[in-house]
C-alpha positions as CSV (number, residue, x, y, z in Angstrom):
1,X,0.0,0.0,0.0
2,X,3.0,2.1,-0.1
3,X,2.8,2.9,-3.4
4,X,-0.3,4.2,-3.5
5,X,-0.8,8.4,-3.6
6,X,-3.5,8.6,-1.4
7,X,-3.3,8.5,2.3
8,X,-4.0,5.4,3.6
9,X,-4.6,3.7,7.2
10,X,-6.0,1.0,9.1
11,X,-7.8,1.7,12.6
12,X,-8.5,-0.7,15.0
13,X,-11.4,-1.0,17.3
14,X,-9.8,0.4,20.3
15,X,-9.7,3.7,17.4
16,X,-5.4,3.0,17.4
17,X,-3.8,3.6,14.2
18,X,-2.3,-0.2,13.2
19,X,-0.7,0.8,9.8
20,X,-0.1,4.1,7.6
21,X,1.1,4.1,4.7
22,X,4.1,6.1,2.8
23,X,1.3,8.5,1.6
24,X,-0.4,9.7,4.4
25,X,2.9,10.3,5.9
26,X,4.4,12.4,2.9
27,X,0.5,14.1,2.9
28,X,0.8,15.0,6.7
29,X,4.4,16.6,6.4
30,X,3.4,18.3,3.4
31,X,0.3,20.1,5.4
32,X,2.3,20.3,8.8
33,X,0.1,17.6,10.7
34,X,2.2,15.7,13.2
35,X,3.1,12.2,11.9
36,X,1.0,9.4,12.5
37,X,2.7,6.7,14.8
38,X,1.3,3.1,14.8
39,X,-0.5,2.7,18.1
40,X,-1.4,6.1,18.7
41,X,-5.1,7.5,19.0
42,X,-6.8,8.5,15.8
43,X,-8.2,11.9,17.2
44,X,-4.7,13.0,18.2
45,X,-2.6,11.9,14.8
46,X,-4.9,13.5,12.9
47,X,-7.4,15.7,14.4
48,X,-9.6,16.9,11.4
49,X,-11.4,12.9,11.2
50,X,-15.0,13.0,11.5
51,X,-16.0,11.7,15.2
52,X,-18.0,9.0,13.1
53,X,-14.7,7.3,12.9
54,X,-15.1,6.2,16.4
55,X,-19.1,5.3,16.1
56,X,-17.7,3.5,13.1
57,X,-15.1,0.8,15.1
58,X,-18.0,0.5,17.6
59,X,-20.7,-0.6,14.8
60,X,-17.5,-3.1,13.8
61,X,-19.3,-5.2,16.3
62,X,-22.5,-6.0,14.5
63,X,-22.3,-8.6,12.1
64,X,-21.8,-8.1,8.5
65,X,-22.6,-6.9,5.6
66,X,-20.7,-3.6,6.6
67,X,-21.1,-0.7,3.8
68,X,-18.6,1.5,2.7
69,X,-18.6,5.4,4.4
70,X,-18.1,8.2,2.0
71,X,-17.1,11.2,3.5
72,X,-16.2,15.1,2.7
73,X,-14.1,16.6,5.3
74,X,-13.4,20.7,4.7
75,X,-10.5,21.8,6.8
76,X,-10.5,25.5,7.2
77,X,-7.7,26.1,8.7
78,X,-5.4,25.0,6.1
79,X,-7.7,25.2,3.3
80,X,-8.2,21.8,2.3
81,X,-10.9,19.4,1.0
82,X,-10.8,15.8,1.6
83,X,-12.3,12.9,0.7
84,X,-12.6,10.5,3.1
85,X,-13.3,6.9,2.6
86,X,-13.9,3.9,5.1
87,X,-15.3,1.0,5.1
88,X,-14.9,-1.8,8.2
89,X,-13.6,-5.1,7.6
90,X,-13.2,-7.6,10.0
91,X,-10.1,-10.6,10.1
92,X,-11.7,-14.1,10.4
93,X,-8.2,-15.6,11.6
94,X,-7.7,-13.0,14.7
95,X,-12.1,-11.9,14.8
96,X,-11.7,-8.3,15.2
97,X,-12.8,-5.3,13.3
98,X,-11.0,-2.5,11.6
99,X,-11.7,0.4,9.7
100,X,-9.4,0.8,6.7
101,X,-9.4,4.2,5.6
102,X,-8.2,6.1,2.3
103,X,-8.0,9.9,2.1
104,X,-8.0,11.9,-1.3
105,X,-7.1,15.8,-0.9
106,X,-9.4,17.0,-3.5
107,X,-8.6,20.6,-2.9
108,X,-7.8,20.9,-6.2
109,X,-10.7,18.9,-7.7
110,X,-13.2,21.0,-6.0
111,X,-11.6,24.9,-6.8
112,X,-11.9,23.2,-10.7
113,X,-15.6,22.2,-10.7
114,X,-15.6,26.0,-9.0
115,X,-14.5,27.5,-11.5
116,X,-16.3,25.4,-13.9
117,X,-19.5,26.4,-12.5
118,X,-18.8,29.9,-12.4
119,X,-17.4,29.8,-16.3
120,X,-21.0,27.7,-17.0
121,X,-23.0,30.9,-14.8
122,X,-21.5,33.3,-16.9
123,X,-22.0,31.6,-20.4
124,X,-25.5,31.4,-19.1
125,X,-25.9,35.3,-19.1
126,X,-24.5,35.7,-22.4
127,X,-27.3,33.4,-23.9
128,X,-29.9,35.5,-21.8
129,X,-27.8,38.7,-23.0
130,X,-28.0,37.3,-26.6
131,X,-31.8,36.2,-26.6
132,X,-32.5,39.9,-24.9
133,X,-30.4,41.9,-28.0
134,X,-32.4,39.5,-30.4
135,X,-35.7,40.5,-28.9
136,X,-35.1,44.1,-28.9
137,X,-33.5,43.7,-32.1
138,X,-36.8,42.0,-33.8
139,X,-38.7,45.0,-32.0
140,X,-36.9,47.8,-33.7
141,X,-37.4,45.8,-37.3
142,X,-40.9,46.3,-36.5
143,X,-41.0,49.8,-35.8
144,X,-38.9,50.4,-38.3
145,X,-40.8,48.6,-41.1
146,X,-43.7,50.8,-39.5
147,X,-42.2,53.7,-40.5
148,X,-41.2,52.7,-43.8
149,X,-44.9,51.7,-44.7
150,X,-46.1,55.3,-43.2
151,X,-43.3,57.2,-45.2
152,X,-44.2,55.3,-48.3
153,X,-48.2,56.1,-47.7
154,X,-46.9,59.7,-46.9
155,X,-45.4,60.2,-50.4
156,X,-48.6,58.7,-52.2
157,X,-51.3,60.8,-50.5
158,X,-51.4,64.4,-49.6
159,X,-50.0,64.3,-46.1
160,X,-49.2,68.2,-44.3
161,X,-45.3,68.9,-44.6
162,X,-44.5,68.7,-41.2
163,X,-45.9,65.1,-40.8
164,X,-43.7,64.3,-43.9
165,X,-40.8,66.0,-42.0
166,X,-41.3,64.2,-39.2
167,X,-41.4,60.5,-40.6
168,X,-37.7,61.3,-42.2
């Protein structure tokens, strides 16, 4: 499991770290989280886990089937989003539960889809812009093909000067 990106750990019931891998390690020294050691409490390694965690190792006790957990953590502090992962498993050779765990900082992901939505909010009000000037537009042939029809009628009948002077 060391050579996988993400951040990746194993929790026992007792809520213990039992095994990190390289990539939660590099991720913690890269965002200046003290490292997780094997044996120590979850809620001290890494603080910003969901409290469900803990609920989580004690519903390791019911029987099967257990369902994955799909989690988004935001951490403020340090800007981040994560994507947190866990599902328990339990070892039929030692019968106990753990929770193994994968985290994906999708910081990145999410200030992408963002901007996406504000680049799709802003080609939305150049459409409405565009079906507004094409509106107005077609009202303005109108008025204008009005006036064409009055000037022409103007010219064919005996109309006073100054209504001829005003439709030019």
């Amino acid at each position: 499991i060391d050579s996988i990106s993400d951040a990746v750990l194993v929790i026992d019931a007792e809520n213990r770290i039992v095994l990190a891998n390289q990539g939660l390690k590099q991720w913690q020294q890269k965002y200046g989280y003290p490292p997780a050691e094997i044996g120590t409490s979850v809620s001290t390694s890494l603080p910003f886990l969901p409290p469900y965690l803990t609920e989580t190792t004690r519903m390791s006790l019911l029987p099967p089937p257990f369902r994955p957990v799909e989690h988004r953590i935001i951490e403020k502090e340090r800007n981040l989003t994560l994507e947190l992962s866990s599902v328990v498993s339990n070892t039929t050779a030692r019968e106990s539960h753990y929770v193994l765990c994968v985290i994906r900082d999708s910081t990145q992901q999410v200030k992408i889809d963002n901007e996406l939505a504000k680049l799709q909010k802003l080609e939305s009000l150049g459409t409405l812009a565009g079906g507004i000037a094409h509106d107005f537009n077609n009202m303005l042939s109108a008025i204008l093909a009005s006036l064409s029809l009055a000037k022409r009628e103007a010219n064919q009948h005996a109309v006073p000067d100054t209504l001829t002077t005003e439709l030019n």
